[in-house]
GUKOL-517521 format. One line per 8 residues: number of its first residue (from 1); for each residue x, y, z of C-alpha. Coordinates in steps of 0.05 Angstrom, whole numbers, plus 32768, in hexadecimal, padded with zeros to 4 digits. Layout:
# GUKOL-517521
NUM	X,Y,Z | ...
# end
This chain:
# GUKOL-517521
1	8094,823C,81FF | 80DE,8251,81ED | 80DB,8289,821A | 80BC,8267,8258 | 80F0,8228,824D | 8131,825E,823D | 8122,827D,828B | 810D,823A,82AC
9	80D9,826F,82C4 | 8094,828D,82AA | 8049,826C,829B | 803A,8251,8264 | 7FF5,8242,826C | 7FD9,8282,825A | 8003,8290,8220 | 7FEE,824D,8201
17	7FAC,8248,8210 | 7F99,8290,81FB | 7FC1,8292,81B9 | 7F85,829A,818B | 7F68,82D6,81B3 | 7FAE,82F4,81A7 | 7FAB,82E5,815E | 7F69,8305,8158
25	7F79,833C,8187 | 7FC0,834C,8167 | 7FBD,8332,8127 | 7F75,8349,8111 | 7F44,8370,813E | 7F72,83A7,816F | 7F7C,83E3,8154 | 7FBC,8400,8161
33	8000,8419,814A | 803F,83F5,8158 | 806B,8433,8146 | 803C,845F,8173 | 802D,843E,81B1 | 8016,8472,81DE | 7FE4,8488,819F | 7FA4,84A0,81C9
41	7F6C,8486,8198 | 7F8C,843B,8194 | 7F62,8401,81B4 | 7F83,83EF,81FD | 7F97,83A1,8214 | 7FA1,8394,8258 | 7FBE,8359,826A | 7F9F,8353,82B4
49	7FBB,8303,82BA | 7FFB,8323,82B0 | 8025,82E1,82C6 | 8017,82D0,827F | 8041,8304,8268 | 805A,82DD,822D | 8022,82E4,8212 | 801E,8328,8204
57	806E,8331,81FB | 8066,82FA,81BF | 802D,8324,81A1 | 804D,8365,81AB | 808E,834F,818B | 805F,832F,8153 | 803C,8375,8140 | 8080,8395,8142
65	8083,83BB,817E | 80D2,83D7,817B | 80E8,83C5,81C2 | 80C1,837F,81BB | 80FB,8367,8199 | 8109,8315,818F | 8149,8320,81C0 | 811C,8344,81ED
73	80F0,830A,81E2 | 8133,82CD,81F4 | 813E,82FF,8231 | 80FC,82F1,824D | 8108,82FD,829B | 814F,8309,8295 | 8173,834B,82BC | 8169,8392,8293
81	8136,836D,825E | 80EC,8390,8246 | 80CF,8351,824B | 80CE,8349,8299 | 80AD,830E,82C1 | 8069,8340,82CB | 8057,837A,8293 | 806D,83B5,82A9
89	804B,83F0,8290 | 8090,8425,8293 | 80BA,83E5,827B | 809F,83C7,8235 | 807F,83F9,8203 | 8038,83DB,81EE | 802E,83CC,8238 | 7FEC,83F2,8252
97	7FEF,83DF,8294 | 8025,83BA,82C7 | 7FE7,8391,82E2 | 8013,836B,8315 | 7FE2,8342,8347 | 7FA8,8325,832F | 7F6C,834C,8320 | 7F90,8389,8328
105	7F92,8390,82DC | 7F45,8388,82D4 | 7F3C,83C9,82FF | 7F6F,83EA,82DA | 7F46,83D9,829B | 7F10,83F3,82B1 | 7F34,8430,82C3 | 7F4A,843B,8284
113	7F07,843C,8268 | 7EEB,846B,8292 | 7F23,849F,827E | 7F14,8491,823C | 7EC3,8496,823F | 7ECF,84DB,8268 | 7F0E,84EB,822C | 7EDB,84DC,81EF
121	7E9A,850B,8210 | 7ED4,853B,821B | 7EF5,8542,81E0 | 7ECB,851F,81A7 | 7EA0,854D,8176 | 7E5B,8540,815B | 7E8B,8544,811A | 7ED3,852A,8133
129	7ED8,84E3,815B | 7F20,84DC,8168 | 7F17,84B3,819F | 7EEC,8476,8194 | 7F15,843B,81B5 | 7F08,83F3,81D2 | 7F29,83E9,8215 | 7F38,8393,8217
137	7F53,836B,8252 | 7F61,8322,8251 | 7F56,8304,829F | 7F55,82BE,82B9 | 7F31,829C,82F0 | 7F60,82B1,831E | 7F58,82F9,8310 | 7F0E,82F6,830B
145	7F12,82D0,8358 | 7F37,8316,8377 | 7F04,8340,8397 | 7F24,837D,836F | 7F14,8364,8330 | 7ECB,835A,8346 | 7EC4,8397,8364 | 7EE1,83B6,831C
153	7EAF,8390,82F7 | 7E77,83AC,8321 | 7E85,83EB,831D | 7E90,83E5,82CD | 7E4B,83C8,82C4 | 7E28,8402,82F1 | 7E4A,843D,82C0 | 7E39,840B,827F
161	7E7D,8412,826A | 7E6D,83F3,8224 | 7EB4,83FE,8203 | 7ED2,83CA,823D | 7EE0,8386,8222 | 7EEA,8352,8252 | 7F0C,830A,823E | 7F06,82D7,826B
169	7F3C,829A,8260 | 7F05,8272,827A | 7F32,822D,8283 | 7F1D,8208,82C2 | 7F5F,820F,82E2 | 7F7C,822E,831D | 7FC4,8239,832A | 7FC0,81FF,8361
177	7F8F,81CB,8345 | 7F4F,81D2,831D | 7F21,8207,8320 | 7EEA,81E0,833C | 7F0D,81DF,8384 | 7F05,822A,838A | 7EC5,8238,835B | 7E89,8228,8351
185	7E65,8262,832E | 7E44,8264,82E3 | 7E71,82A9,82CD | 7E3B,82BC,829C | 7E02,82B3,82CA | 7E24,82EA,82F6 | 7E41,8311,82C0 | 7DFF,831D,82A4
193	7DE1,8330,82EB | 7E17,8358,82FF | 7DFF,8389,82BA | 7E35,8367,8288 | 7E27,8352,823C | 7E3B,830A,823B | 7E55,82D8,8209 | 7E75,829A,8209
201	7EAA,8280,81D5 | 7ED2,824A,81C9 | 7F15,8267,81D2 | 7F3D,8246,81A0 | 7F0E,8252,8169 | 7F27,8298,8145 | 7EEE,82A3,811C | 7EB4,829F,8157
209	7EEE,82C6,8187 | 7EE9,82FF,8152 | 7EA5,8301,813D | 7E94,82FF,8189 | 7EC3,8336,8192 | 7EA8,8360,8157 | 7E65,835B,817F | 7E86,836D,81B5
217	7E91,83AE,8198 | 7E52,83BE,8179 | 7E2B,83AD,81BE | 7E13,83EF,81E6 | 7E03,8403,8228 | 7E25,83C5,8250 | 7E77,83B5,825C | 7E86,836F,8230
225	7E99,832D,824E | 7EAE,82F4,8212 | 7EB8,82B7,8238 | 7EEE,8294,8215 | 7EF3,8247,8222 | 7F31,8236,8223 | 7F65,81FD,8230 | 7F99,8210,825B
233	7FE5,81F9,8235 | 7FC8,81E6,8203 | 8000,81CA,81D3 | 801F,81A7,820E | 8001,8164,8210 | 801E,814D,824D | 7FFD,8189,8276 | 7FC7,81AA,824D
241	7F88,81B6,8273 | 7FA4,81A6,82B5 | 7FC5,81D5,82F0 | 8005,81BB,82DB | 8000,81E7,829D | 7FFC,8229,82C1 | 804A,8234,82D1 | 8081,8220,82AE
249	8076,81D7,82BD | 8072,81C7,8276 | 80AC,81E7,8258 | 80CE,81A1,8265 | 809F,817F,8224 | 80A9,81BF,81F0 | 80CB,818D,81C6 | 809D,815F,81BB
257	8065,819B,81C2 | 808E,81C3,8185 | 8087,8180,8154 | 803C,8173,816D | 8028,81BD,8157 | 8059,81B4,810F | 8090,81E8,811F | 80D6,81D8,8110
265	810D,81CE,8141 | 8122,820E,813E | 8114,8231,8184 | 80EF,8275,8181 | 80D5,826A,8139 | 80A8,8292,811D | 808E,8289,80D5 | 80AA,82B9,809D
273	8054,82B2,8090 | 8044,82D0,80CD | 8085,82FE,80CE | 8062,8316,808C | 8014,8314,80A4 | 8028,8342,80DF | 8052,8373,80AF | 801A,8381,8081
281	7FE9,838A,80C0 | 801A,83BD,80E0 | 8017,83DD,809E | 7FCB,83DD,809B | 7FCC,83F6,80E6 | 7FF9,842F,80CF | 7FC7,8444,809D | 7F8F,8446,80CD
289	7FBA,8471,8102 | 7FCB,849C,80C8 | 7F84,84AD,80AF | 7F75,84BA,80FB | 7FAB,84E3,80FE | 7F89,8512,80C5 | 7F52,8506,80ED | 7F71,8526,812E
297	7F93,8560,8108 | 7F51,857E,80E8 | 7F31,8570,8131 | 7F71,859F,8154 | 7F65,85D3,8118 | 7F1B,85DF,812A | 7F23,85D5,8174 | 7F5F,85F2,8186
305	7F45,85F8,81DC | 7F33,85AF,81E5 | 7F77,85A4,81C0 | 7FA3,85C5,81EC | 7F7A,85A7,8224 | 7F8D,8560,820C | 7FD1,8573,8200 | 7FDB,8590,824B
313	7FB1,855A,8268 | 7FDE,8524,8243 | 8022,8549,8258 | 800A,8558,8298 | 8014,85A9,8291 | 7FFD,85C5,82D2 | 7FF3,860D,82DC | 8032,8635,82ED
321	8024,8647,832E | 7FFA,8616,8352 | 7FFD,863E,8392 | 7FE5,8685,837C | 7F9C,8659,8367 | 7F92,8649,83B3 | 7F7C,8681,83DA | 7F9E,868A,841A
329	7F6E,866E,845E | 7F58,86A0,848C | 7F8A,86A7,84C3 | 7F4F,8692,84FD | 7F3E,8653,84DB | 7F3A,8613,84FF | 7F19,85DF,84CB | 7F31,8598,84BE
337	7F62,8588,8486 | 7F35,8567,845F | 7F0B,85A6,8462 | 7F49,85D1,8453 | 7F5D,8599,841A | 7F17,85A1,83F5 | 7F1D,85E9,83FB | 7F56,85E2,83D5
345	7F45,85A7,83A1 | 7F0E,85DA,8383 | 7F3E,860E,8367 | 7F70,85DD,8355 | 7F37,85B7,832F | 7F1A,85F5,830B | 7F66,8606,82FB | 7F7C,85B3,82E0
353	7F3D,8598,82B2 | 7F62,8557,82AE | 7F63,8554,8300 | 7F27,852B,8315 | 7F0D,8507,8353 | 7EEE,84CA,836B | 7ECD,84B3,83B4 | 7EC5,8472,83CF
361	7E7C,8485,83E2 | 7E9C,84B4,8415 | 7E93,84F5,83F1 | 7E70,851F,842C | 7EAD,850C,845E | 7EE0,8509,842F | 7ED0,854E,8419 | 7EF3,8543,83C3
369	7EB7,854C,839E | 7ECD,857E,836A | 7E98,85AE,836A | 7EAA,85D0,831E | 7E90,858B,8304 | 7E5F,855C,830F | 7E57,8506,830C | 7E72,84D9,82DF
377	7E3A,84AD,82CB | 7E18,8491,8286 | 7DF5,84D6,827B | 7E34,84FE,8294 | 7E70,84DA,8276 | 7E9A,8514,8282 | 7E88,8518,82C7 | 7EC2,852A,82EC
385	7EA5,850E,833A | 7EA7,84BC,8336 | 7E7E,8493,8365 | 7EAD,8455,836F | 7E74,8442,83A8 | 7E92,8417,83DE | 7EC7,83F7,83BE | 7F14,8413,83C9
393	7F3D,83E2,83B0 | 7F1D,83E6,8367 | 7F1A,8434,8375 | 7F65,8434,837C | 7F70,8404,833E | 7F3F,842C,831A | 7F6A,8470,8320 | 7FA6,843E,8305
401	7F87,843F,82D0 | 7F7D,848C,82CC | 7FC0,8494,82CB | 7FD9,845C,829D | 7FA4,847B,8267 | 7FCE,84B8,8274 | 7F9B,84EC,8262 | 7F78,8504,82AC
409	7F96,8508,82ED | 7F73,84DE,831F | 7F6A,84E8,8366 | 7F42,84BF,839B | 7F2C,84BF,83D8 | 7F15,8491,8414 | 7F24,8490,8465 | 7F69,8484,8473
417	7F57,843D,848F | 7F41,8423,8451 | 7F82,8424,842F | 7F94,83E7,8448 | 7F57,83D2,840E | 7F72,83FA,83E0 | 7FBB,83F6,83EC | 7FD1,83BC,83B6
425	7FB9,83EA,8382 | 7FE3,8427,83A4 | 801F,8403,83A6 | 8015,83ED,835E | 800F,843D,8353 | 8056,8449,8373 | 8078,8414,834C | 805E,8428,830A
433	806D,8477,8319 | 801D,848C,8310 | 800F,84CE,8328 | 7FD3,84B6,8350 | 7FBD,84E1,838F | 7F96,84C4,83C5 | 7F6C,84F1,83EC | 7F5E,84C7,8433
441	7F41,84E8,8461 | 7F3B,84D3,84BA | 7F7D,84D0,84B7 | 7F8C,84BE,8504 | 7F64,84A8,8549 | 7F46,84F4,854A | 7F11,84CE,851D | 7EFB,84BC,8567
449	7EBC,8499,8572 | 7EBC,846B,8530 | 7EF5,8448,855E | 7F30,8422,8553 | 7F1F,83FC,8510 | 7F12,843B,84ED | 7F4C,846A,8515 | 7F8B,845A,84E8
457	7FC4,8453,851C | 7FFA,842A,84EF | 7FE5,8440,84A5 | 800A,847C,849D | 804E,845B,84B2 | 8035,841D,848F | 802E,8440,844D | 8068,846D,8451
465	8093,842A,844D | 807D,8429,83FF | 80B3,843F,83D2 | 80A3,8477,83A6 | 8062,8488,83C9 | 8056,84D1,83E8 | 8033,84D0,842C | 8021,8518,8447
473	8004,852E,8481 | 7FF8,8571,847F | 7FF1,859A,84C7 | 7FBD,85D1,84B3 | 7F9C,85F0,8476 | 7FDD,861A,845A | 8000,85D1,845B | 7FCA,85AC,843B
481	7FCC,85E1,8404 | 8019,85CB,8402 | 8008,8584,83FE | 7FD8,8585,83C4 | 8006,85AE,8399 | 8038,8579,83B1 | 8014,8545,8398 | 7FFF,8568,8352
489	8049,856F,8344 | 805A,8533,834D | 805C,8509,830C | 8081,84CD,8319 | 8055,84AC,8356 | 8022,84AB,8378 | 8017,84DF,83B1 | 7FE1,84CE,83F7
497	7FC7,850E,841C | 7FB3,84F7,8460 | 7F84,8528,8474 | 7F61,8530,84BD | 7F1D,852E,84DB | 7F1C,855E,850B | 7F2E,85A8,850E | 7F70,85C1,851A
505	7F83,8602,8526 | 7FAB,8630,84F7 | 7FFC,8630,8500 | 8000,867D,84FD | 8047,867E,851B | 8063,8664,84D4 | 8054,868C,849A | 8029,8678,8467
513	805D,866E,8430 | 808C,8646,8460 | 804D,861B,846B | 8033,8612,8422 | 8081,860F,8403 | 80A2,85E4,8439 | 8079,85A9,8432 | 8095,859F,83E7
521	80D3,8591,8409 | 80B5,8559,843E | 80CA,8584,847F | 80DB,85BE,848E | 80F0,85EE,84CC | 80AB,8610,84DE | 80C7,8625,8523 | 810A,863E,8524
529	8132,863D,856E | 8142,8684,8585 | 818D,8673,859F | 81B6,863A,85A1 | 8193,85FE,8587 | 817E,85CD,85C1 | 8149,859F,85A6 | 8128,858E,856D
537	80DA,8580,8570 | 80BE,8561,852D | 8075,854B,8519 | 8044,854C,84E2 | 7FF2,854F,84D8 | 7FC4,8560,8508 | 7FFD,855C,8545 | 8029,858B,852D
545	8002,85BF,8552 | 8014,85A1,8590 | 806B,85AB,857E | 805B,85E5,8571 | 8034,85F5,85AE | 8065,85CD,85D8 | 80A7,85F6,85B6 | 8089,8630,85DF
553	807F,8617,861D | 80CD,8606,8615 | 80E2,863B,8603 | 8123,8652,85E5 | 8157,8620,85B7 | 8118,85EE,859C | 810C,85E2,855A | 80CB,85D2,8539
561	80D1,85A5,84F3 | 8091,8596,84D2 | 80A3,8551,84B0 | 805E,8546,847E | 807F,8523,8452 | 80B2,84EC,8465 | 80C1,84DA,841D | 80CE,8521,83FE
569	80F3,852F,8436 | 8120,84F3,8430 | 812F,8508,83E2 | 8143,854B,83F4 | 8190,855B,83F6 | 81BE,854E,8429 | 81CE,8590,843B | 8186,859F,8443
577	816E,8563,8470 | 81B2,857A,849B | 8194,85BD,849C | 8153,85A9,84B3 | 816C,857E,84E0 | 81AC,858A,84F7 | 81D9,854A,8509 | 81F4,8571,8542
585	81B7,8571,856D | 819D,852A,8581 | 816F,8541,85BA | 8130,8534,858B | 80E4,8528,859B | 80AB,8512,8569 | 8061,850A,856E | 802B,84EB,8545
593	7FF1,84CC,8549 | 8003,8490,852D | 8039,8459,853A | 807F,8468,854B | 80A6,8442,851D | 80A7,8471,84E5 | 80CB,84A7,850B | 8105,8488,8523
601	8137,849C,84E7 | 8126,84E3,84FD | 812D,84E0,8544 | 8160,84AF,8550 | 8161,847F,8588 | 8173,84AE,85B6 | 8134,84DA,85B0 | 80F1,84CD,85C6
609	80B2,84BF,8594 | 8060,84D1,85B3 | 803C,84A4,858E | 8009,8471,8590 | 8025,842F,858B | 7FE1,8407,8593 | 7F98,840A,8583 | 7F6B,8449,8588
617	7F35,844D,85B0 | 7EE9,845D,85A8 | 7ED1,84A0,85C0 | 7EDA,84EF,85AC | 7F17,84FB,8584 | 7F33,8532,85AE | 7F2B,8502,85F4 | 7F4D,84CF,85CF
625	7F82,84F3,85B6 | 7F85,8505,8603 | 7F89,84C1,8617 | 7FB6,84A9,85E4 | 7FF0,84DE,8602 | 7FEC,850B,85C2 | 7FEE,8551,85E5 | 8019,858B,85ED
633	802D,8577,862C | 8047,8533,8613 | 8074,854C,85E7 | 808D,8583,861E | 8098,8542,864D | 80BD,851E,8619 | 80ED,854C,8617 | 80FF,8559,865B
641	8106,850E,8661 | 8144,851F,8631 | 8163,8545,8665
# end
C-alpha cells in the first residue's frame, strides 16, 4: 500500500488480495535461494499478472533477495530503480520472467517447464536427480481471457506437464467493472476438459492454499490449476471486491486501511517477527541449496560429459567455428532458402545439443525439423522437435520461456504471415535481450497462389521497426548459412530468418566466404564496380538475384550491396557503412518484394525503391513477382530514370 500511495501509481488489487498465496509461496512452500538466484534446481514463480508487481517486489525483498532492498522497495516506479512499474526479467534479480501484457507470462511458464521436463530426462540419473523443480505462475481473469494464455494452457495439458502450477486469483473483477460483463464460464469445468488437475481454494485461507498446493505437487500426469478465491483489495474497505480496487484507486484510504489491519503508523513497516520468520527461512533455504549442491558435485564427478554439456548449454559455448560445420552448396544449386536453411540447421544441431526446434504444425514447409533428434512428448521428454500445433502466439511465448530458463536455445518456426500472431511475444524477446531465433518461412508474394493474405508484403519492414530484433533475408544458400551462424551468435536478442519459397539460383559471381561472412556485418559489397563508381544497386532475399543480374546489363561503375540485415548493418562502424556505401554517390536503386518504406535511409530521397507497396495477388509466384514489377528489368529501368 506504501509503495502504490509513495508513486501515486501501481495496483494494488493484486498485491492485497493475493498476500496469503505469497506467504505460502515465499514464506513456506518455494524452494529457492535468495543468495543464488539463477540456481538451476530452485522452484520458478512467474508473475504473469505482472501489473501487480508489488506483489512479488514485497516478497522478494521479504526472503532477502540483495537488490530487493526496502529503498528499492520506496523507489517503486521511480527513474534507475529494480522495482519498475512491470517485472523485468534483466532488471530485478528473483524475476523469472518480464511477463509484460497479460497472458504473456502464462506461456512463458509453460515454457519454462518444458525446458525443464526436456533438462531433467537429459541430465537426471537413475541415481542423481538434480533437477526436480515446480514451475508456479500466479494469473488473473484478465490473463486467463488473452487467447495466448489459452492457447499455453492447451498445449500444457496435451504434453501433461505435471510440474506446472497454475494459480488463478479467481476474484470476479475486471480492470473496468466486474467480471461478470466479460465472463461467463465455470474455470474448473473447462480446466478439467481442457486435461488440467483442478482445485478450488479459498484464497485467503493459508493452510487449505498450502495443503492444496502440496497436492499440487504430488499429482502426476496433468499440469495443476488451484483456483484461489479471492477478494480483490482486500484491506481497503472502501474498494475491496470491486473494480475500483484494481489500480491505485485505493491508495487514498491506506490510513484508515493500516489501523483496520493493526499496523502502526509507521509507513513501510514490517514486523521485526516477520523480519525474523523470513531470516531463519533463508537460512533453512540455504541448507537445502547446500545439500543439493553436494548433490550436484558427486553428479559432475561421475558424469563428467552431461556436465560439461550443462555448463556449455548454460553459458551458451558454441563451437569455434560455426562455419567449417556447414558444408559448402553445390555451385549448380537452385533450391529455396528454407531448403538451403534446413540443410544447414542439421549440422548446426548435431554440433549445439542445447539448440532445439519447434513448428507451428508447419514442419513439412518450414523444413526445421532437426533430424539428429526426435519429438518432445510424454514418452520422449527429451525430444528435441516440439509440436506447438496451430498456435504461434503461445509458440513464440513458449521459446520466452526457453530462454529465460537459460539452459537450451530455442528456435521456431511458422510462415512469415503469421508473425503478426506471434509478434507480442517477439517483441517481448527483443526487450528482454532473449536469444530467440525464429525460423519463418514464405517470406514474400513468390508464395503465389495461397494469395494476398498469406504473401507477407509489409511484415518484414514492419518487424524490422523493433528495436533490438535481427531481421535477415538471406539471397541464396551460402547467405542463409551466414544468417544462421548470425543468429547463433547472437546472445543478447532475438534474431528472425526470413526464408523463401521458391528456388533461387546460386550467386556464383561472389565468393562463398564474402557470402557466408558478409551477412554478419548486415550488408556488404557482393558486386564491386569496375571503374569509377556510378550507381549503387542494393537488395536482399530472394531479389537480390535480380541486382545482380541487372548490374550486368549496366555494365561498368554499379555497385551491388547485399543489405540482409538492416539492423547489423546499422551497428556496424561508421567507416564501414561509408565504405559500403559511399556518401559520395547518391544515384541509388533498391528492390524488394515487400513495401518501400524500409529502404529509404539507404537510398535517399533521391533514389528510386522497386517494391510492392500494396497487396499480392493470387496466382504462380514467379507471374506474380512478374506482375508486381520485381524483375531484372525493373531495376535496370529504375536506374536510367536517374539519368
Amino acid at each position: 500500500m506504501d509503495a502504490v500511495h509513495t508513486c501515486s501509481s501501481g495496483h494494488l488489487g493484486l498485491p492485497l488480495g493475493c498476500a496469503e498465496i505469497g506467504a505460502v509461496l515465499f514464506g513456506h512452500a518455494l524452494r529457492y535461494n535468495p543468495q543464488e538466484p539463477a540456481w538451476i534446481n530452485r522452484d520458478r514463480f512467474v508473475l504473469s499478472a505482472g501489473h501487480g508487481s508489488m506483489f512479488l517486489y514485497s516478497w522478494l525483498h521479504l526472503a532477502g533477495y540483495a537488490l530487493v532492498t526496502l529503498d528499492e522497495v520506496k523507489k517503486f516506479r521511480a527513474m534507475g530503480s529494480h522495482t519498475p512499474g512491470h517485472p523485468e526479467q534483466f532488471e530485478t534479480e528473483g524475476v523469472e520472467a518480464t511477463t509484460g501484457p497479460l497472458g504473456q507470462g502464462v506461456s512463458n511458464a509453460v515454457g519454462i517447464a518444458v525446458s525443464q521436463k526436456m533438462a531433467a530426462e537429459r541430465y537426471n540419473t537413475e541415481i542423481y536427480k538434480i533437477l526436480d523443480n515446480h514451475i508456479v505462475c500466479l494469473a488473473g481473469d484478465g490473463c486467463l481471457q488473452e487467447g495466448v494464455a489459452l492457447e499455453s494452457v492447451s498445449f500444457a495439458a496435451h504434453y501433461k506437464l505435471d510440474n506446472l502450477i497454475l494459480f488463478y486469483d479467481s476474484n470476479d473483477v475486471t480492470l473496468d467493472a466486474m467480471a461478470d460483463k466479460s465472463q461467463s464460464e465455470n474455470a474448473a469445468a473447462k480446466f478439467t476438459a481442457i486435461g488440467w488437475e483442478v482445485q478450488t481454494v479459498d484464497g485467503h485461507d493459508l493452510v487449505a492454499i498450502h495443503k492444496a498446493f502440496e497436492q499440487a505437487k504430488t499429482n502426476v500426469g496433468k499440469p495443476q490449476l488451484i483456483i484461489a478465491r479471492t477478494i480483490i483489495g482486500k484491506g481497503i474497505a472502501e474498494v475491496a471486491g470491486t473494480s475500483k480496487a484494481h489500480g491505485e484507486g485505493g491508495a487514498k484510504f491506506i490510513d484508515a486501511a493500516r489501523k483496520s489491519i493493526g499496523l502502526p503508523e509507521e509507513h513501510f513497516y514490517v514486523s521485526p517477527e516477520t523480519r525474523a520468520y523470513f531470516e531463519e527461512h533463508k537460512r533453512k533455504l540455504v541448507d537445502t541449496f547446500e545439500e543439493w549442491q553436494g548433490l550436484y558435485q558427486v553428479w559432475q564427478a561421475a558424469h563428467p560429459k552431461r556436465d560439461k554439456e550443462l555448463t556449455d548449454a548454460i553459458e551458451n559455448n558454441l563451437p569455434a567455428d560455426l562455419f567449417s560445420l556447414i558444408p559448402a552448396f553445390p555451385a549448380d544449386a537452385k533450391i529455396a532458402t528454407r531448403k538451403a536453411g534446413s540443410d544447414v540447421l542439421q549440422p548446426l544441431a548435431q554440433a549445439i545439443p542445447s539448440l532445439i526446434g519447434g513448428s507451428a504444425d508447419l514442419y513439412g514447409s518450414t523444413l526445421n525439423y532437426i533430424n539428429c533428434d526426435k519429438d518432445f512428448n510424454p514418452s520422449n521428454w527429451g525430444g528435441r522437435n516440439i509440436r506447438f500445433g496451430i498456435r504461434e502466439h503461445a509458440m513464440a511465448g513458449i521459446a520466452n520461456g526457453f530462454a529465460y530458463d537459460g539452459i537450451f536455445r530455442p528456435s521456431v518456426a511458422t510462415f512469415l504471415v503469421f508473425a503478426d500472431y506471434s509478434r507480442p511475444a517477439m517483441r517481448l524477446a527483443a526487450l528482454s535481450r532473449l536469444p530467440v531465433i525464429y525460423i519463418y518461412t514464405h517470406d514474400s508474394v513468390g508464395v503465389g497462389e495461397d494469395g494476398p493474405t498469406h504473401q507477407p508484403v509489409e511484415t518484414v519492414a514492419g518487424l524490422r521497426i523493433i528495436p533490438n530484433l535481427d531481421v535477415m533475408r538471406p539471397g541464396d544458400p551460402e547467405e542463409t548459412a551466414g544468417a544462421f551462424v548470425a543468429a547463433l551468435q547472437k546472445l543478447t536478442g532475438p534474431t528472425l530468418i526470413a526464408l523463401s519459397r521458391q528456388a533461387v539460383p546460386m550467386l556464383n559471381d561472389i565468393p562463398v566466404q564474402t557470402r557466408r561472412e558478409g551477412v554478419l556485418k548486415g550488408a556488404y559489397i557482393a558486386v564491386k564496380e569496375t571503374g569509377a563508381l556510378k550507381a549503387i544497386l542494393m537488395s536482399c532475399g530472394s531479389e537480390l538475384q535480380h541486382v545482380v543480374a541487372a548490374a550486368k546489363t549496366l555494365g561498368d561503375g554499379v555497385r551491388v550491396v547485399s543489405v540482409p540485415c538492416f539492423e547489423r548493418f546499422d551497428a556496424q562502424p561508421q567507416a564501414y557503412k561509408d565504405e559500403v556505401l559511399p556518401p559520395s554517390c547518391r544515384k541509388r536503386v533498391a528492390i524488394e518484394a515487400g513495401i518501400s518504406a524500409s529502404w529509404y535511409k539507404y537510398v535517399g530521397l533521391d533514389g528510386k525503391i522497386v517494391a510492392i507497396d500494396r497487396f499480392g495477388i493470387s496466382a504462380p509466384g514467379n507471374q506474380v513477382m512478374e506482375k508486381l514489377g520485381i524483375t531484372a528489368q525493373s531495376v535496370v529501368d529504375a536506374v536510367k530514370s536517374l539519368g
